[in-house]
N, C-alpha and C positions, 0 to 999 in steps of 0.2 A: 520627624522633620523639625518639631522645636528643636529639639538636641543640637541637629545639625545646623538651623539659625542659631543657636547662643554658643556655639562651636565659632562657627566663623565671626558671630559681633564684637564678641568681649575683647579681643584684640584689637580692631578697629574702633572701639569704643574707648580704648586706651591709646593708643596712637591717634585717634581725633583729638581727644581732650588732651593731649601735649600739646599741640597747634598753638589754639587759646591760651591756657596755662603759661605758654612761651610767652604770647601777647600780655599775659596777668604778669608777669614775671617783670615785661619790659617795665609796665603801667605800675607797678607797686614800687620797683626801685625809681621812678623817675618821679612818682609823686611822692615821693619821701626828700626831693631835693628842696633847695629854699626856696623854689617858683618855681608856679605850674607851665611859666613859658615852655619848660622841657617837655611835658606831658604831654599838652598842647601841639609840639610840634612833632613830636612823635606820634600823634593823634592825627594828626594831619595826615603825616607823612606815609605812615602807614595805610592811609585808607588809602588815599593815593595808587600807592606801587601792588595794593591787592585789586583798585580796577585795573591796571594794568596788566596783572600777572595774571589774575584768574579771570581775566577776561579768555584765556587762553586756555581756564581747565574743564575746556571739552576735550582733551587731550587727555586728560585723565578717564572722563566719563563716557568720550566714545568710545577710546579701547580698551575701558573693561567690559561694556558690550560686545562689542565685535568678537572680543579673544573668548568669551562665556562662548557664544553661540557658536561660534566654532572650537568650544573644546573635543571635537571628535573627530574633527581633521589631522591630515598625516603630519603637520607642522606644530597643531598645538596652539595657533594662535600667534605662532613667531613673526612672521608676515605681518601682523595689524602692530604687533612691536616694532618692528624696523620702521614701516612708513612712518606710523606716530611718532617714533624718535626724528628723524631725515628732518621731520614738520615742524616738531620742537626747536633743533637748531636752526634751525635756518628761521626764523620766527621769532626766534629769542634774541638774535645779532638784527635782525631789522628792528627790533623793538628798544633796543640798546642805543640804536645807529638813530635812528627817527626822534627819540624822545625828549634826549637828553638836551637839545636846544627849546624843549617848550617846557622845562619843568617851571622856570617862573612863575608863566602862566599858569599851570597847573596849580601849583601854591594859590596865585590868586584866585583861582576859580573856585579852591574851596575856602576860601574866606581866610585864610590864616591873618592873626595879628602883626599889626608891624614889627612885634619884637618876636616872635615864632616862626616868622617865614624863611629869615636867612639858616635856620636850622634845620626848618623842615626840607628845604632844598637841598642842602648838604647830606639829609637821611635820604633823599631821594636820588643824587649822585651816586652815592656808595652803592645802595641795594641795586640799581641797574647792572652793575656791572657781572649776577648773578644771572641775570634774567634771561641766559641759553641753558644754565644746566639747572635752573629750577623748572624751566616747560619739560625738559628731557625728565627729570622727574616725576613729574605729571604723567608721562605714557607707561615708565617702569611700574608705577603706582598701579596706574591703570590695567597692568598686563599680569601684577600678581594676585590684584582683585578679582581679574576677570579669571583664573584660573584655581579660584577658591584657595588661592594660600593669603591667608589675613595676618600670619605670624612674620611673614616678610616687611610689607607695610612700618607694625607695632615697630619692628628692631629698626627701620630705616630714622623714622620718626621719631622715637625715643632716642635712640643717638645721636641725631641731629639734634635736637630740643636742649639733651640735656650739654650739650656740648655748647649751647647759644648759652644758658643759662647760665655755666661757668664764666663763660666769654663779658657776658653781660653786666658781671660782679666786677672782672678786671679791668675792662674799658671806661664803665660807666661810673662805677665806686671808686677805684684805684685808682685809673690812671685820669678822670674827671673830662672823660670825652663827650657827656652829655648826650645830646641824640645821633651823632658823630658813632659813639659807641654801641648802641643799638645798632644800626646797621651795620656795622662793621663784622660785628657777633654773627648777626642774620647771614651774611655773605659769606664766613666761615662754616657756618652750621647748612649752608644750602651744595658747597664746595661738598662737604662733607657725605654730606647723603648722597650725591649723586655718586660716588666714589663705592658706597657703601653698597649700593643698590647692586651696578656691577659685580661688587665683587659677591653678592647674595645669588645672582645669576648664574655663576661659574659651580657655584653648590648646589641646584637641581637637578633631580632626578632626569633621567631619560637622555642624559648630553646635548640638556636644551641650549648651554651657549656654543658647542660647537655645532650644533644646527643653524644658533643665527649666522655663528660665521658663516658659514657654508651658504646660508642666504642671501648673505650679504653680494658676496660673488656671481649669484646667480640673476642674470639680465632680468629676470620676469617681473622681478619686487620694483623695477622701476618704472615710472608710467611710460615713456617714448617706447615700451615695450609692449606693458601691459596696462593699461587703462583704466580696467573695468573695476579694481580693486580700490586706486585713487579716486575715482567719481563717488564708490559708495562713502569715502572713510568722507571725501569733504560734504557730500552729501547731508549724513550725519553730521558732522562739526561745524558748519555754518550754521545749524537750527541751535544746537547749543552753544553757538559762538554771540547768537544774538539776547538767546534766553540766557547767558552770563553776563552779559553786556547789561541788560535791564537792570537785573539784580546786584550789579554794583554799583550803577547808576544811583541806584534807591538807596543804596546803602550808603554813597558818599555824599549826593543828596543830605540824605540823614545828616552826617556828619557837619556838612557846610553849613543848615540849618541853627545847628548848635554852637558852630563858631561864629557864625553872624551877632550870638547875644551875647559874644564874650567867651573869657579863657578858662571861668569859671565853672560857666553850663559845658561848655566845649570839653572840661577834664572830665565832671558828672557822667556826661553820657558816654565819653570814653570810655570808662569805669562801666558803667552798665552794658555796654555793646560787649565788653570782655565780659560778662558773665555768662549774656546771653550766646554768644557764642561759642563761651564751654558745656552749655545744655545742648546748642543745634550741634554741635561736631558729637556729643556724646549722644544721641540721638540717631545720627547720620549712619553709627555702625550699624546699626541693622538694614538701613536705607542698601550699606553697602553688600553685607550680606541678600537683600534682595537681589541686587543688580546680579549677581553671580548665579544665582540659585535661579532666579528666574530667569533669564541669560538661558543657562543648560536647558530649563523646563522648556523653553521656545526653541530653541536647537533642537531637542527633540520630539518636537509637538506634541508631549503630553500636557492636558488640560488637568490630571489628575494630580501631578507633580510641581502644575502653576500656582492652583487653590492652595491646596499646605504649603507652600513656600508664603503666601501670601497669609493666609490665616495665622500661622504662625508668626511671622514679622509683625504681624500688626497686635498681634498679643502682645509680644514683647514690649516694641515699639508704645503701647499705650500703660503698660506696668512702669513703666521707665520715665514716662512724664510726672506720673502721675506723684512718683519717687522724687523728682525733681523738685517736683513744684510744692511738696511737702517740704521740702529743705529750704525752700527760696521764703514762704510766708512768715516765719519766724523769726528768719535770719539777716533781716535789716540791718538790728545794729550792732553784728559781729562779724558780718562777710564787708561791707563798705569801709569799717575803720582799718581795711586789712590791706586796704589799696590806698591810702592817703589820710594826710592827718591834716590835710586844711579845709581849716572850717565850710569856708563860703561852699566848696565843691562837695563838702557829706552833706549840706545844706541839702544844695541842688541834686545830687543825688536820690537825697531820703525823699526828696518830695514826687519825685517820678517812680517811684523804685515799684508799686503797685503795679504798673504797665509791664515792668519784667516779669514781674508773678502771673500777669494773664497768659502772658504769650505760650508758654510748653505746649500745654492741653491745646494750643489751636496748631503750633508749628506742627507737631509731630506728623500730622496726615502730610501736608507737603512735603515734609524731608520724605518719608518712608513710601510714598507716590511717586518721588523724583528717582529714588531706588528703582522704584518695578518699570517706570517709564522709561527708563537707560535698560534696563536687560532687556525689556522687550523694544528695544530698536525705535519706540514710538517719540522723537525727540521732538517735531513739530506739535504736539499735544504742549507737549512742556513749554516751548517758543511761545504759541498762542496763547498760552493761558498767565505766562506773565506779564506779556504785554498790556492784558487787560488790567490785572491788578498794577502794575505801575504807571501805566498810563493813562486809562479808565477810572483807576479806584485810588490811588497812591497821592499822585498829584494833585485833582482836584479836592481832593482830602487836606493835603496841608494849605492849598490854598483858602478855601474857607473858613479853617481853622488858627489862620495867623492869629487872631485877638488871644489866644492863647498862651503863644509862647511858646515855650517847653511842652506843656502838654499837649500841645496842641501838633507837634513833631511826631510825638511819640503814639499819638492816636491813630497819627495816619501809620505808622508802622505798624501798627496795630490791626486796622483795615488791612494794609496788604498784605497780611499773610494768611489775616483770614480770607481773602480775596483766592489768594494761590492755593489755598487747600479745597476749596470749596470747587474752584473749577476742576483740580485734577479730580477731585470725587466725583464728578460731575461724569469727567470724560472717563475713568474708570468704571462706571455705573452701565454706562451706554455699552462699552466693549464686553462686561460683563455678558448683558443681557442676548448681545448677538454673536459672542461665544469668537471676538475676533483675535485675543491672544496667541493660541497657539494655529488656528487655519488662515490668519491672512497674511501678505507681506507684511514687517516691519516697516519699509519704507513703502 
């Protein structure tokens, strides 16, 4: 069972950590301009359109559950493909249609400076106009995670990434589009994948895309037909639609925090949110390989097949922090000069940069918990348990802690995610002990 976890992570652990990377990428060419205004508003900008987007990636995470636990039905899992997609568009144009007269506001509500806002608005124009075939995304993702191919994902991802990357030299460098060019890349490279995903589709085994066609035509996959399939999927995706809602609240939160003291702290923890975000996505592959592996162990209500799935991951998952955070204590002052070269912001940086080195060794249990708690269908677990840490622990944390500052932001991130691991162990503990994984409903 190791085998077969480090089989399926190391691809998702490489297609995670292009995401971030992409994000290091934006963040290193823009803090290398004459002002961090650019930074700044692609700091902005960006946290912005990720509450937005991934508010929506239960889409990913319900159906790579769904498609795991039915991988031994006569479809394959196609069916939790189609709705998830139908849900993605349709989702993705109201969220287009809805948005795009409150991004002002949005600018203001995360504090952007007056010379960062008419930019960060302009990065927030562009990227909407992706945001139908980035959800449809999310479900593809979703449907070849849930069917243990993690080499689909790496190729979707890597070619999208590296295709922003390029994009990013020519818009941004070249042709001096500033955060303008950032999104612009982002919305080629998101065109892109969904393009790519398809045509990865048409190459599985078994003639799973003439299946979906074939689905497609069939009345049943729609609900005024059939019902009983749509109640479970939103069933599921409303509980992750709120436990994603939290957690990027707390995230932009974060964010707004940092630009309320200025463009300076605001670049700093940019810079630091991208690192830490190349450790959780390169963490998350095993997360993913749970979801899959214990997915099938719950479809087939082995308990025997749940534990090694789980023993396993979590081996990994804790060799892999632990690797991390080896690399992060040393490496102050040669990963920070690698993302900008003004002063005030390695300043700011260096003096928080401690709080990134705690964090691995505590995130890991929540990311690699969020893995087993999507296979086995338990998403209200997950709901409840971040509400408490950002609402309970998260909040009244930074509020106590304003005479701080800076650290005092980054403390309470600190509390919340020790907050979220602590209750999924909590709730993993209790399932454990009354053996509910594989004998009770998911839902």
């Amino acid at each position: 069972m190791s085998r077969r976890v480090w089989q399926l992570a190391w691809p998702m652990i490489l297609s995670n950590i292009s995401v971030p990377l992409l994000g290091a990428v934006d963040t290193a060419i823009l803090g290398h301009q004459p002002s961090p205004v650019y930074l700044s508003a692609v700091a902005v900008g960006a946290s912005a359109i990720s509450m937005l987007l991934w508010a929506f990636g239960f889409l990913r995470m319900g159906t790579t559950g769904l498609v795991a636990r039915s991988a031994a039905s006569p479809d394959g899992g196609i069916g939790w493909l189609l709705r998830a997609m139908w849900m993605a568009l349709l989702l993705g144009v109201a969220l287009m249609v809805l948005a795009t007269p409150l991004l002002g506001t949005i600018v203001r509500w995360m504090n952007a400076s007056a010379a960062a806002a008419p930019h960060a608005e302009a990065y927030l124009q562009i990227r909407l106009f992706s945001a139908p075939l980035v959800l449809a995304n999310f479900a593809l993702l979703g449907f070849f995670i849930g069917r243990q191919d993690s080499r689909a994902p790496l190729l979707i991802l890597l070619a999208a990434n590296l295709l922003n990357i390029l994009l990013d030299v020519v818009f941004i460098v070249g042709l001096g589009l500033g955060a303008r060019g950032a999104a612009l890349a982002t919305v080629c490279a998101d065109t892109t994948a969904f393009a790519f995903g398809i045509y990865l589709l048409r190459g599985l085994e078994e003639g799973i895309y003439r299946k979906m066609l074939a689905r497609v035509r069939d009345a049943r996959l729609y609900p005024w037909v059939n019902a009983a399939p749509w109640r479970e999927l939103l069933s599921i995706n409303v509980d992750l639609f709120l436990r994603t809602c939290l957690l990027l609240f707390a995230l932009a939160f974060f964010t707004a925090q940092g630009a309320a003291q200025g463009d300076a702290i605001l670049a700093a923890n940019a810079i630091l949110l991208q690192l830490l975000m190349i450790t959780s996505y390169a963490l998350d592959g095993f997360a993913h390989a749970s979801e899959a592996l214990v997915g099938d162990a719950v479809g087939r209500k082995s308990p025997e097949l749940f534990r090694a799935t789980v023993r396993s991951a979590a081996h990994w998952a804790l060799g892999s922090a632990l690797l991390v955070t080896a690399v992060l204590l040393p490496g102050r002052d040669w990963i920070l000069p690698l993302f900008t070269d003004l002063k005030p912001v390695l300043a700011e940086a260096g003096s928080v940069y401690p709080w990134l080195c705690a964090l691995p060794l505590l995130a890991v249990w929540c990311y690699l918990l969020d893995g087993v708690f999507i296979g086995a269908g338990r998403s209200r677990e997950m709901r409840d348990t971040m509400f408490v840490a950002t609402v309970l622990v998260f909040l009244p944390a930074w509020w106590l802690t304003r005479p701080w500052g800076n650290h005092g932001v980054w403390f309470s991130l600190f509390l919340w995610i020790s907050a979220r691991s602590a209750g999924l162990l909590l709730y993993f503990r209790y399932y454990n002990q009354n053996n509910f994984w594989t004998t009770a409903s998911p839902r």
